[in-house]
N, CA and C atoms as a LAMMPS dump frame, in Angstrom:
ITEM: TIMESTEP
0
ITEM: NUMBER OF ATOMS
306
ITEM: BOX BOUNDS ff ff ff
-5.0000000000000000e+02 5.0000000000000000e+02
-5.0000000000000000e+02 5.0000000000000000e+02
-5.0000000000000000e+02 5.0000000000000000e+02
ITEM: ATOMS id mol type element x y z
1 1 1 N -74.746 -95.699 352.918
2 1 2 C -74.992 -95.5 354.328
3 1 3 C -76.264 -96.261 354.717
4 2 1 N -76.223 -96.986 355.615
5 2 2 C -77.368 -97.594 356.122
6 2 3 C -78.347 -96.529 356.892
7 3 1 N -79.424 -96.754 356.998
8 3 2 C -80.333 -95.948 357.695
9 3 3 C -80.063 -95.895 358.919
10 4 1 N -80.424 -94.727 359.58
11 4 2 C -80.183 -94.684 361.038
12 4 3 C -81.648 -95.242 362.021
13 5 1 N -81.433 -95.984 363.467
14 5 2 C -82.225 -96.536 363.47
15 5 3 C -82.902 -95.787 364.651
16 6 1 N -83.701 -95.371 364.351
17 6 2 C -84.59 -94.708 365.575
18 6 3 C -85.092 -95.412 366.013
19 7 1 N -84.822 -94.612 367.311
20 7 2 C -86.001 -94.9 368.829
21 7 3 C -86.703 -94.634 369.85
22 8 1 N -86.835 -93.52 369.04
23 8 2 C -88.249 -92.546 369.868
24 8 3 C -88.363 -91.117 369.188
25 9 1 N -89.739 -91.061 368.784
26 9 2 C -90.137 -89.698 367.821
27 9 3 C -91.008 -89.38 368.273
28 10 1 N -91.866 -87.941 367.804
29 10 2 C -93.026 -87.508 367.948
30 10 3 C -93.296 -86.814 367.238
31 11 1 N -94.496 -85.758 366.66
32 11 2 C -94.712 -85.051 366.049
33 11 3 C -95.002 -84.328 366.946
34 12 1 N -93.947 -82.852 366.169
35 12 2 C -94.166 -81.427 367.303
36 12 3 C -95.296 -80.541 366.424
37 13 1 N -95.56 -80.423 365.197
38 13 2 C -96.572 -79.931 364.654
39 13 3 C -97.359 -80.628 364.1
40 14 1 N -98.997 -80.461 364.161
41 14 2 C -99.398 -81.072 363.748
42 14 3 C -100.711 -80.056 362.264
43 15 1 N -99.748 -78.282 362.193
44 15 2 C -100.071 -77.383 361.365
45 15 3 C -99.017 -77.857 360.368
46 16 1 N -99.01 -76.515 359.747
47 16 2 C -97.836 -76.139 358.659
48 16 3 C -96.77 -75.3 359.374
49 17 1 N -95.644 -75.652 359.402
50 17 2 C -95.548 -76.9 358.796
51 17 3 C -95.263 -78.137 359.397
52 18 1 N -95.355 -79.721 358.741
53 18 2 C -95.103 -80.939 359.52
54 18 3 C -93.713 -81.118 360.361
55 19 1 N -93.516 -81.228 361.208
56 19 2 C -92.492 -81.504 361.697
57 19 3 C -92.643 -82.418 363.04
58 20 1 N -91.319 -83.174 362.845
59 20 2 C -91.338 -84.096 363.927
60 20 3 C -90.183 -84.129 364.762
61 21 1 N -89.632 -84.382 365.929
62 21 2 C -88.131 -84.829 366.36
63 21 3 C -88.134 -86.051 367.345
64 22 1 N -87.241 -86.37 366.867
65 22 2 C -86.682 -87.828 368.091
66 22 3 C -84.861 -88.27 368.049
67 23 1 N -85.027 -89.264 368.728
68 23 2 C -83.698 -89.48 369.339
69 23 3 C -83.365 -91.522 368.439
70 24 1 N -81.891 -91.171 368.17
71 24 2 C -81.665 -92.006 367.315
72 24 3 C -80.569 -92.66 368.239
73 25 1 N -80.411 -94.383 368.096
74 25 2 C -80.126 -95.383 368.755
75 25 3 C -78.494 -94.744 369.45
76 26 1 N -78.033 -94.236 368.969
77 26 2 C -76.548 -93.667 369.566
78 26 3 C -76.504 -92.129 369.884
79 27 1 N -77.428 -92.124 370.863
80 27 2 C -78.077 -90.59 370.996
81 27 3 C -78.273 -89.465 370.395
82 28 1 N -78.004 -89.293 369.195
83 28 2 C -78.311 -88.15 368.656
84 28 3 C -79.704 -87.731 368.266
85 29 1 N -80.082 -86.376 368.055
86 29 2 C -81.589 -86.143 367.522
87 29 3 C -81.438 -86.083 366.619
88 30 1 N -82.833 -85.964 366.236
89 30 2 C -83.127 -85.87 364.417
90 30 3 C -84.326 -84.644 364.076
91 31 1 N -84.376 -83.963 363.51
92 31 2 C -85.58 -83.222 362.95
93 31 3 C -85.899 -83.691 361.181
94 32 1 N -87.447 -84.389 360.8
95 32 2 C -87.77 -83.51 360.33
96 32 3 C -88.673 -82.929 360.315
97 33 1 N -88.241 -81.961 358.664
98 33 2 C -89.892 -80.855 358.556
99 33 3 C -90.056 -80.794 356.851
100 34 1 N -91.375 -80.998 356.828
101 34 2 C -91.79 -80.394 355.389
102 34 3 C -92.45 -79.08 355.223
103 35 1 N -92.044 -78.415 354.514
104 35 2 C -92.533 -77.073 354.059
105 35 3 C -92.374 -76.852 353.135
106 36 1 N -93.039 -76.018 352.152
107 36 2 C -93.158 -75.548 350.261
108 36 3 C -93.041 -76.57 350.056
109 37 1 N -93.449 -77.443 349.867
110 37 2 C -93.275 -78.888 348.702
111 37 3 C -91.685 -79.042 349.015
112 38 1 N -90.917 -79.003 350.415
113 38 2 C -89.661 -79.835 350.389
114 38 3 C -89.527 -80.312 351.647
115 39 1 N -89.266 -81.79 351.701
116 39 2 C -89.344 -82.289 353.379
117 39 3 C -87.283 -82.521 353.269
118 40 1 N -87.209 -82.086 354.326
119 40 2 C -85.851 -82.248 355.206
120 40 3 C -85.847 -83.372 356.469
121 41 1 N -84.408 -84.207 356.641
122 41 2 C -84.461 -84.62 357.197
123 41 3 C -82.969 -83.698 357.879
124 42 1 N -82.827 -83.471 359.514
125 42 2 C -81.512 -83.086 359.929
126 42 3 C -80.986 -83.553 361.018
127 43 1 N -79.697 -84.243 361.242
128 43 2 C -79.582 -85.108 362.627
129 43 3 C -78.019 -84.089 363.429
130 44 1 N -78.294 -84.302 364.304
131 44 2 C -77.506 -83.571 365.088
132 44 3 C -76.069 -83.85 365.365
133 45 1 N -75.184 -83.483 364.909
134 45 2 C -73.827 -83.872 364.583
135 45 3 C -73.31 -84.622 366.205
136 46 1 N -73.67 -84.72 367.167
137 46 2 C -73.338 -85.19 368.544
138 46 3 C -74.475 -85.664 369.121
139 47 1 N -74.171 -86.985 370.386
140 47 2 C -75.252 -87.058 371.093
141 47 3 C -76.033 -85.598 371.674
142 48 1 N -77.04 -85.991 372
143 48 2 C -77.02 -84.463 372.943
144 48 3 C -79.399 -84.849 372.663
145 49 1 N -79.472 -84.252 374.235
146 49 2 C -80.797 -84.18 374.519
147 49 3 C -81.734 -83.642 374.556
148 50 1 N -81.165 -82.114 373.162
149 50 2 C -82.629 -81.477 373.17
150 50 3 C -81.875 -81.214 371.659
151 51 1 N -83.182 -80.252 370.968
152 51 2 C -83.12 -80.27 369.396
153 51 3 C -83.059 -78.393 369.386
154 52 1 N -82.646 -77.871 370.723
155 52 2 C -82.132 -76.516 370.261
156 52 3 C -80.361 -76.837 369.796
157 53 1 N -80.807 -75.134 368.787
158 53 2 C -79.139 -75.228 368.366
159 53 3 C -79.584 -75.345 366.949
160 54 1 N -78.217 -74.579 366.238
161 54 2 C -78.005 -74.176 365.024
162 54 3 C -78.525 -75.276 364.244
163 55 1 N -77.982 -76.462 364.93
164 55 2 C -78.15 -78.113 363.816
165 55 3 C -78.542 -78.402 362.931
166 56 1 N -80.044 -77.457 363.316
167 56 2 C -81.28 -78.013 362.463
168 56 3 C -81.42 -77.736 361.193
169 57 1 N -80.762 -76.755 360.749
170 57 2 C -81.622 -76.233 359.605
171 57 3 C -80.067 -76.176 358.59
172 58 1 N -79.028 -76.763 359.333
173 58 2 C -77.326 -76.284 358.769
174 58 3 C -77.195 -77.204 357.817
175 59 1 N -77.164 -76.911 356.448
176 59 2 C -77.052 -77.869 355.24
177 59 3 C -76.08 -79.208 355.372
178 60 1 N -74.901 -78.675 356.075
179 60 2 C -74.141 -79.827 356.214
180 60 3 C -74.813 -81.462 357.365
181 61 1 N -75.616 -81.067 357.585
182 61 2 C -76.288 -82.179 358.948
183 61 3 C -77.666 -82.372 357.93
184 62 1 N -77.662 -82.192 356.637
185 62 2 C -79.483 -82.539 356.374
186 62 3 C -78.974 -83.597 355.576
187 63 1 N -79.148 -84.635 355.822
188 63 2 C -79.212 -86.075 355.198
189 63 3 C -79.867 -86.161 354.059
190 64 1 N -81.569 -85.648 353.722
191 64 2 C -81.812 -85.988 352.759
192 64 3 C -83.105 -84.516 352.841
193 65 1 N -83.124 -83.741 351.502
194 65 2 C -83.798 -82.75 351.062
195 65 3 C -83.975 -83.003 349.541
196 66 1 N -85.587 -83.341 349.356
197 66 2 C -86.629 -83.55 348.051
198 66 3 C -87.941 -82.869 347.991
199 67 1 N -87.991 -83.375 347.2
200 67 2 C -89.683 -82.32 347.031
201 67 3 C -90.409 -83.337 347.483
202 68 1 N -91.989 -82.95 347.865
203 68 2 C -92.571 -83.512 348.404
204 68 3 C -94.372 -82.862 347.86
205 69 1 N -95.077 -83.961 347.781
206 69 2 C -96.135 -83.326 346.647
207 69 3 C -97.213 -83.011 347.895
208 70 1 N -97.122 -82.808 349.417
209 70 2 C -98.097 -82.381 350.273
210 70 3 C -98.276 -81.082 350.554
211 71 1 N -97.393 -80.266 349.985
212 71 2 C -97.598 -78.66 350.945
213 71 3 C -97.792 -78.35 352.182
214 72 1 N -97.312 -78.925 352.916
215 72 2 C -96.802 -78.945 354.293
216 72 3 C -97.733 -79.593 355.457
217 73 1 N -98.714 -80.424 355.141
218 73 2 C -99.481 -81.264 355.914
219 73 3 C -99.211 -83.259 355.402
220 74 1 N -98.066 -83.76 356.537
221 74 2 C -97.847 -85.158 355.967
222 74 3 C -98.12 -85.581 356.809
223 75 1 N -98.431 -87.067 356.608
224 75 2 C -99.149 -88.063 357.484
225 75 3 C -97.867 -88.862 358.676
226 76 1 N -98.066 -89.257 359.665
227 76 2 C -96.812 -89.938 360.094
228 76 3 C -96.114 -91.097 358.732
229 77 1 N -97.505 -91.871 358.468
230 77 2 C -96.802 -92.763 357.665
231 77 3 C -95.844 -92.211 356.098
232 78 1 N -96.529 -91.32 355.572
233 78 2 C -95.834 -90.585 354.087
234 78 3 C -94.785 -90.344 354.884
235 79 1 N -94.247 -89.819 355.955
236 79 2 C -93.229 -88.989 356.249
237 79 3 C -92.302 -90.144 356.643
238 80 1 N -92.504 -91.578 357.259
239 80 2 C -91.302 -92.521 357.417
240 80 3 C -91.319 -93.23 355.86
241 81 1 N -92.022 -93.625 355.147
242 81 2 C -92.083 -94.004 353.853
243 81 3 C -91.027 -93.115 353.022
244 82 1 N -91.117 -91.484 353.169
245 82 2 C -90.093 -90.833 352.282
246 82 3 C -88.9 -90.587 352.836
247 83 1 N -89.18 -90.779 353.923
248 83 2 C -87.274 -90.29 354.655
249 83 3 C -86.739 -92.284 354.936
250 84 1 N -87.514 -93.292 354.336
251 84 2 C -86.859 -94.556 354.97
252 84 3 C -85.414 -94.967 354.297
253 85 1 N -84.586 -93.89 353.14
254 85 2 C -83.286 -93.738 352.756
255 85 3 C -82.202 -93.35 353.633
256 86 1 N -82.745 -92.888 354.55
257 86 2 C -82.172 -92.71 355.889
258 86 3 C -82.515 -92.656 357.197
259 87 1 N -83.357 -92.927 357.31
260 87 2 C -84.28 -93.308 358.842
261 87 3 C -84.725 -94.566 358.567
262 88 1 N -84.537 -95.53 359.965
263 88 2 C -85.613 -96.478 360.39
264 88 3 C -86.142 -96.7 361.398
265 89 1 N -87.708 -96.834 361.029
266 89 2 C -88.662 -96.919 362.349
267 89 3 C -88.8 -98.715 362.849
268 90 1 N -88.365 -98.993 361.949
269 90 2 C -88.815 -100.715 362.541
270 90 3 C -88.85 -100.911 363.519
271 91 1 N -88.485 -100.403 364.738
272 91 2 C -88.913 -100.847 366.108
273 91 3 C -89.488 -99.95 366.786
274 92 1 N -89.944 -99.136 366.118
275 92 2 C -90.917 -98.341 367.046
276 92 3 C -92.27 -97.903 366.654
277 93 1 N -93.214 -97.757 367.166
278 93 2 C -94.662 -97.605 366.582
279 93 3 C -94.951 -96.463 365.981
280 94 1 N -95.33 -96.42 365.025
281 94 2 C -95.929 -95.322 364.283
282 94 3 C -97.208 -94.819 364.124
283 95 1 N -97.461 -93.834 365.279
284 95 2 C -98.994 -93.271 365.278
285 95 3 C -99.887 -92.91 364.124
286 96 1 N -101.034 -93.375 364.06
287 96 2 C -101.64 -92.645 362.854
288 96 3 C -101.944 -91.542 362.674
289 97 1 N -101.432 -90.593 362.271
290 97 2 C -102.308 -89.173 361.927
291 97 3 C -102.868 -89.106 360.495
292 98 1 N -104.068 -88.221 360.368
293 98 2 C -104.82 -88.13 359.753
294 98 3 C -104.771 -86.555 359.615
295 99 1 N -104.235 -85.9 358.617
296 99 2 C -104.203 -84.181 358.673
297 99 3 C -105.698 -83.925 358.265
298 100 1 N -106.352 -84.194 357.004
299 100 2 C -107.886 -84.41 357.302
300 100 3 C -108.848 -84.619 358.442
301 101 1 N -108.354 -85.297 359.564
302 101 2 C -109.335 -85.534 360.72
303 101 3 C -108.575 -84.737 361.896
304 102 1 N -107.07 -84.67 362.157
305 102 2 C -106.582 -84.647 363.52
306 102 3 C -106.496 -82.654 363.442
């Protein structure tokens, strides 16, 4: 499967745990989130313009679930670096966060 190509994200937490959502080139959303040492990625089986709804967390829609050695504070960049098996940001900017400073 080729990566899906996003085009527009944000980070909705910037606690524990990390999580982000955005909208992927053929409308669908995406969540993820890291928590306990495991980041999830989950995309929403239909277009559709908000990230309520069962979707998120339903095993069958999580693309990719690994461990993750942060304990629930990741940087924007660690977090497109480990999900880039199935997400791509290449055309869109990636803010810096700093969980140490921000």
């Amino acid at each position: 499967m080729e990566p899906l190509k996003v085009v527009s994200f944000e980070r909705t937490c910037t606690a524990c745990p990390s999580q982000w959502e955005g909208k992927l080139h053929d409308g669908r959303m995406f969540y993820v989130r890291e928590r306990h040492g495991q980041l999830s990625v989950n995309v929403s089986p239909e277009p559709t313009d908000t990230t309520d709804g069962d979707w998120l967390f339903t095993e069958k829609d999580n693309l990719l679930l690994c461990d993750s050695p942060w304990g629930g504070y990741v940087s924007n960049h660690d977090m497109v670096e480990m999900t880039r098996s199935v997400l791509d940001f290449s055309e869109v900017d990636v803010p810096v966060f700093d969980p140490n400073v921000d």
